[in-house]
Structures are given as C-alpha cells and as structure tokens.
C-alpha positions as CSV (number, residue, x, y, z in Angstrom):
1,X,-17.5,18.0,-3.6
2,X,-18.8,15.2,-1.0
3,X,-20.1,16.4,2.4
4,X,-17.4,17.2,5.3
5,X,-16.8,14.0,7.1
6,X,-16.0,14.1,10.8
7,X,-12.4,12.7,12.1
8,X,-13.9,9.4,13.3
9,X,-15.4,8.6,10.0
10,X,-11.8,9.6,8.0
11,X,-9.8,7.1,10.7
12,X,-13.2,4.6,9.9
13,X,-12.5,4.7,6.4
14,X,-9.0,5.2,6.6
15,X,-8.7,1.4,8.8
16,X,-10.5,-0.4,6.2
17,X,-8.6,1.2,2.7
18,X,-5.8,-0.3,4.5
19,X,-6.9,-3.6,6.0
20,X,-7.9,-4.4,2.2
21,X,-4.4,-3.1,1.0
22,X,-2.6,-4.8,3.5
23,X,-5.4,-8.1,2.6
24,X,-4.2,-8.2,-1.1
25,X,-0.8,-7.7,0.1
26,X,-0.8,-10.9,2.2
27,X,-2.5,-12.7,-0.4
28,X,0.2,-12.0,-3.0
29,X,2.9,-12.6,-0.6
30,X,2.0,-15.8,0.1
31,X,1.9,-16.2,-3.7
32,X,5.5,-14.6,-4.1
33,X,7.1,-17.1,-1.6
34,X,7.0,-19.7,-3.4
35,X,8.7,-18.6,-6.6
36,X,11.2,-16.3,-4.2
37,X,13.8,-18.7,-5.4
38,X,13.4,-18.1,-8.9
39,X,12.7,-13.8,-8.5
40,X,15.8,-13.6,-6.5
41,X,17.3,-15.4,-9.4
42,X,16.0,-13.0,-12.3
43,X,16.6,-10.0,-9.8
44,X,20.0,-10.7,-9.2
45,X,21.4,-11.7,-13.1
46,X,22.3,-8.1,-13.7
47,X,25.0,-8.5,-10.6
48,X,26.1,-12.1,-11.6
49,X,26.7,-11.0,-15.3
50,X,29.0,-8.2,-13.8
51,X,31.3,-10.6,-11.4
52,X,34.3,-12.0,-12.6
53,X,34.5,-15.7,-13.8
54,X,34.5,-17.6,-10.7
55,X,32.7,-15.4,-8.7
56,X,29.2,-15.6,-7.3
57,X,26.7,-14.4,-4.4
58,X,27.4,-15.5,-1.3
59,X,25.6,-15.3,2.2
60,X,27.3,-14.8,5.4
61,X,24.8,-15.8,8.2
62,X,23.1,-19.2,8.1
63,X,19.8,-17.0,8.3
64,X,20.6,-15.0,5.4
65,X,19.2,-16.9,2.5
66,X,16.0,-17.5,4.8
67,X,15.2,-13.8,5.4
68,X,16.4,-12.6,2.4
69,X,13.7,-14.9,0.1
70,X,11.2,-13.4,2.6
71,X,12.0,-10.0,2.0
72,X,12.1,-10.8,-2.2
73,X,8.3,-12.2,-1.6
74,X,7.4,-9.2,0.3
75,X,8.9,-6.9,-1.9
76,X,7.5,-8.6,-5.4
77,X,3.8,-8.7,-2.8
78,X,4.1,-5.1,-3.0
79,X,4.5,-4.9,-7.3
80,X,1.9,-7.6,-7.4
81,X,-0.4,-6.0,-5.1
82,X,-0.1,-2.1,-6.3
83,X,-3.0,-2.0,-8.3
84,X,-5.7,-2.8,-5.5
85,X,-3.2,-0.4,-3.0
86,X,-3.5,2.5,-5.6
87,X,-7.3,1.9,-5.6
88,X,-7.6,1.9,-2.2
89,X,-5.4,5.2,-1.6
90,X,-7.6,6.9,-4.8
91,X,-10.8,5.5,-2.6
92,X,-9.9,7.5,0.4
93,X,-9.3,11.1,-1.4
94,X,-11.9,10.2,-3.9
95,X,-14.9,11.7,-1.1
96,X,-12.7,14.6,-1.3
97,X,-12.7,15.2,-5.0
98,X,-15.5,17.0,-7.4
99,X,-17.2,14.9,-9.8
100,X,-15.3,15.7,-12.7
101,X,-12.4,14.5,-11.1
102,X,-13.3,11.5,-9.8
103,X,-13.4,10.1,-13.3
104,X,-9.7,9.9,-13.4
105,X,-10.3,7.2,-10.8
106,X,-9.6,4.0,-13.5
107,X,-6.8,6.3,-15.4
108,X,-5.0,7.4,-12.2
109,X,-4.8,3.2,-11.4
110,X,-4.0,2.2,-14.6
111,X,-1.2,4.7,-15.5
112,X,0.4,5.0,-12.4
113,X,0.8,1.1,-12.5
114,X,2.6,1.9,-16.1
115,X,4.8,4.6,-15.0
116,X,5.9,2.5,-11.9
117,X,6.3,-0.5,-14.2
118,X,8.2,1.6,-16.8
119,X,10.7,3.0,-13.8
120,X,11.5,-0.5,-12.8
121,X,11.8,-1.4,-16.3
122,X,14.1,1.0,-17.3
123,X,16.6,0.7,-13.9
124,X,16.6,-2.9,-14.2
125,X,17.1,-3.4,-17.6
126,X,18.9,-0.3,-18.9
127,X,21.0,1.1,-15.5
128,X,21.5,-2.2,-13.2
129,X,24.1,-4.2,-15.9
130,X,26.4,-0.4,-16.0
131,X,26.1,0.2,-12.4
132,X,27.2,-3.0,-10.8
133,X,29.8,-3.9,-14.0
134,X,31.2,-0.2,-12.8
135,X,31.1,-1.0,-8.9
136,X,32.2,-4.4,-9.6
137,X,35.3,-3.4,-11.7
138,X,36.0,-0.9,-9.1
139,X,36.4,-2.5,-6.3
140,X,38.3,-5.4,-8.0
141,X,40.4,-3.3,-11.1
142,X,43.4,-3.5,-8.7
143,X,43.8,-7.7,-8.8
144,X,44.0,-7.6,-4.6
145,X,40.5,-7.4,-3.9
146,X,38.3,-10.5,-4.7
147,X,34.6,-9.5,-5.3
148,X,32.6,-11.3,-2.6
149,X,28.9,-9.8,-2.8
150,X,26.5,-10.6,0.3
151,X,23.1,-11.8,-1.0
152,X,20.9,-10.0,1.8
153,X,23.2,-6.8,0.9
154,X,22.1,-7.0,-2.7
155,X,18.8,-7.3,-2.4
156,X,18.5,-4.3,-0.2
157,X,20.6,-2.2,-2.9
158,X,18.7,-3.4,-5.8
159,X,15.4,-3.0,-4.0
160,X,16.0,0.3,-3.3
161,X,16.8,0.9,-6.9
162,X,14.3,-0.3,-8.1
163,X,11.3,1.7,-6.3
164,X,13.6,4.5,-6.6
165,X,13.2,4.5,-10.0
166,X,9.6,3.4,-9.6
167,X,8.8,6.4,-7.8
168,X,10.5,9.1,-10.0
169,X,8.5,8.0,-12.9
170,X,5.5,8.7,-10.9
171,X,6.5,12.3,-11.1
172,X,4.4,13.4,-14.2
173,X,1.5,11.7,-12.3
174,X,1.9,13.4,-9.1
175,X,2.4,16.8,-11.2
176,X,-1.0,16.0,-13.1
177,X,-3.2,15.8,-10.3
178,X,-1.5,18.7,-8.7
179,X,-1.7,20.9,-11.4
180,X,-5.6,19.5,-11.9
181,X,-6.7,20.4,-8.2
182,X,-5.3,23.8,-8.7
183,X,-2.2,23.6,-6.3
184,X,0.6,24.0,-8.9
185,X,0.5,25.4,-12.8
186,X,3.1,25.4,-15.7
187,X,4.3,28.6,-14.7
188,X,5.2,27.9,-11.4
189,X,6.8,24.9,-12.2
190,X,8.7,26.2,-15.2
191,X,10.2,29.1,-12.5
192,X,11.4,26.3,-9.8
193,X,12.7,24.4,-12.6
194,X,16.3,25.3,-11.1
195,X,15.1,23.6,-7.5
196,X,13.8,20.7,-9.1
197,X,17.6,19.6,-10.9
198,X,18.9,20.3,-7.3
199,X,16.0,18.3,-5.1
200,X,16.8,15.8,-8.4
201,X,20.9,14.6,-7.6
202,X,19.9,15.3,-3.5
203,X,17.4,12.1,-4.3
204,X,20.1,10.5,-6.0
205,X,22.6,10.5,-4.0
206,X,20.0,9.8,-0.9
207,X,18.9,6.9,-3.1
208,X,21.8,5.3,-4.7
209,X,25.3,4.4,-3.9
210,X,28.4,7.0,-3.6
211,X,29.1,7.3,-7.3
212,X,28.2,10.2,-10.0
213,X,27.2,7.7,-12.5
214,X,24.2,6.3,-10.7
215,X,23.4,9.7,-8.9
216,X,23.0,10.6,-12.7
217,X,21.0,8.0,-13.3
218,X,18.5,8.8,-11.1
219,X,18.7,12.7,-11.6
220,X,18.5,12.4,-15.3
221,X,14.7,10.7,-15.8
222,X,13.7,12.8,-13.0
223,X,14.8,16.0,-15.0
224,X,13.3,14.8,-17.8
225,X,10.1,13.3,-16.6
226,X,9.5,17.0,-14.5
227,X,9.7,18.6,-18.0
228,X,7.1,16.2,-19.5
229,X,4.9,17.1,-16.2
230,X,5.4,21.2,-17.0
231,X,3.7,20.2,-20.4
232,X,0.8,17.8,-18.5
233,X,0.2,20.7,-16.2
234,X,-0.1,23.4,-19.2
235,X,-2.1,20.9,-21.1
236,X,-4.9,19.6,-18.1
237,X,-4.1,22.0,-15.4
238,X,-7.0,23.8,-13.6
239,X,-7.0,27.1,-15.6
240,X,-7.7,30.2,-13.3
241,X,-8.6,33.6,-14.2
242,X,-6.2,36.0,-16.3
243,X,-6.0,39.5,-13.6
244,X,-7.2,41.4,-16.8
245,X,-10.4,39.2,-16.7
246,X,-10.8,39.5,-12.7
247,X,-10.4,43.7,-13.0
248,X,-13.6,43.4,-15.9
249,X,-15.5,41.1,-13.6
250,X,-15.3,43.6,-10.9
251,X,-15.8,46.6,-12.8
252,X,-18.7,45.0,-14.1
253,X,-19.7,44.4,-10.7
254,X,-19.3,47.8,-9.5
C-alpha cells in the first residue's frame, strides 16, 4: 500500500480528479446539446407509445421545452462522460490500494460502464413500455380523465428511472470490491440476505412511482443481482484464516 498522504494532499488530488471529471463532462455536454432534440425524442417513445390516439407531450411554461433539452444534454453528458468520471474516482482510491489490486483498475472501468449500460438497458427497453402503458391506462381507464403528460415532468421520472436502474446493476460491482478489500464475505452476505429484500422495495419505492409493479421492478434485479454478488464475493473475496488454522498458528508459536 502507497505511503500515508497528509489531508492537504487528499483535497490536492481530490480538486483535480474532479476538475477533469467535471472537464469531460462539459465537453460532452456541449456535444449532447445539440442532438437534445432528437435524445428527448428516443427517451420519450416508450411514453408516447403508451398515450391514447390523439394524445401527446405537452409543456406548460414557455420555458419548459428550453430547460428541459438542457437537462436531457446534461443528463446524456453524464452517460457519455462516465468512463473518464469512473477513472477519475478509481484514480483517487487507487494510492490507497495494494498492488494486486490496483490491476482491477481497467476491469473496474470497463465493467462498471457495462453494468450501468445494461441497467439502463434493461429499464428502458424492458420496464419503461409496461410502466407508463399501466400509469397511462390508469389514470385515463375511467373515459373522464384526458392524459395530458408535462414534458419537463417526464424527463425527471424517466431520468430517475433510468440511473435507478443504472445504479442497482452496479451492485455485484460494489459487492466485488468489498468482498476483495476484506470488508464483506459470502457468509455475511448470505446471513443479511433477509435485509437486503427489505433495503431492496425501500429503494423502490424511494425511486419509482406509487405503484407495486414498478417498486417490483426495481426490487426484483436488485434481489437477483445481490445473489450473483454472494457468488462474486465467494469466488474473489479476500479469503481470511479458518479459527482452526489461527489456534495451530498460535500453538505453534507458543
């Protein structure tokens, strides 16, 4: 492990990792803008599929089209940007790390990136269409109620969608390195299993709107994808020392 590093030096290093995030971040947002149009289009076909004939997005503030593009680019900025943000965050713990673990550096990028872009994947394409066709035919199944959906609304529910399923396919990453640096193992995981389904629908229903069916759609990969980091963590975990092995050691000693 690297030499201790005073404060100072950790804030040093800590302003630059996030000048160049917040650099590539800028540079892709400026990118973004102009196609915001055209990603607020693609981002909001699962929504328009769902409205009755007729129907479409509308805004209700003459700002709301403005600011709403702006927040698509900044939003896509962040996706575009992720790899060098990653790179930067595994930069900063990296002085932290032993060698052998600093070789995950490329791998931790890389597959985060995936998982991230396999959550967003998976809500947009797969959960999106049955979650607004459900809300949709909800709040309009009664023939009084015209559907009426703002744009700047959307975005912000879809947004939040999407990272929130971004994030919990992260969760076998997370678990890896945990489970690498000694923190967690299989075992302990396997016996909080029962707290990880409840802290699972409490992020769903944090996350997503008031329904079970989206709740569930949250909860569901995250049950899953804890399972498939209880087998990462008994597979590459830090292995520590059985207590019959530590009683010989110390015998021997003695």
């Amino acid at each position: 492990m690297s030499e201790s590093m005073p404060l100072t030096s950790h804030l040093e290093e800590l302003r630059k990792r996030l000048m160049y995030a917040a650099g590539a971040w800028l540079v892709a947002f400026l990118a973004c803008y102009s196609v915001a149009e055209r990603i607020f289009e693609e981002l909001s076909r699962p929504v328009r599929a769902a409205l009755p004939e007729g129907s479409s997005l509308v805004f209700i503030s003459a700002t709301e089209p403005f600011f709403t593009y702006l927040k698509v680019a900044a939003v896509a900025a962040v996706l575009v940007a992720l790899p060098v943000i990653l790179w930067q965050i595994w930069r900063f713990i990296a002085p932290g790390l032993y060698s052998t673990e600093k070789r995950f550096a490329i791998p931790f990028v890389l597959v985060s990136c995936l998982c991230f872009g396999v959550g967003t994947y998976f809500g947009f394409y797969f959960v999106f269409p049955m979650v607004f066709t459900f809300l949709v035919q909800f709040g309009t199944g009664t023939g009084e109620i015209s559907a009426m959906l703002s744009m700047g609304a959307y975005l912000t529910l879809s947004t939040r969608l999407l990272f929130a399923f971004g994030l919990v396919f992260e969760l076998p990453i997370v678990i890896f390195f945990l489970a690498r640096m000694g923190v967690v193992d299989h075992k302990w995981l396997a016996k909080n299993r029962k707290f990880a389904l409840l802290l699972a629908f409490v992020f769903g229903a944090i996350l997503t709107p008031p329904d079970l069916f989206s709740q569930a759609s949250i909860a569901l990969p995250f049950v899953i994808l804890y399972e498939v980091g209880i087998v990462a963590a008994r597979l590459f975990g830090k292995k520590k020392p059985d207590a019959d092995d530590t009683a010989e050691d110390e015998s021997a000693e003695d």
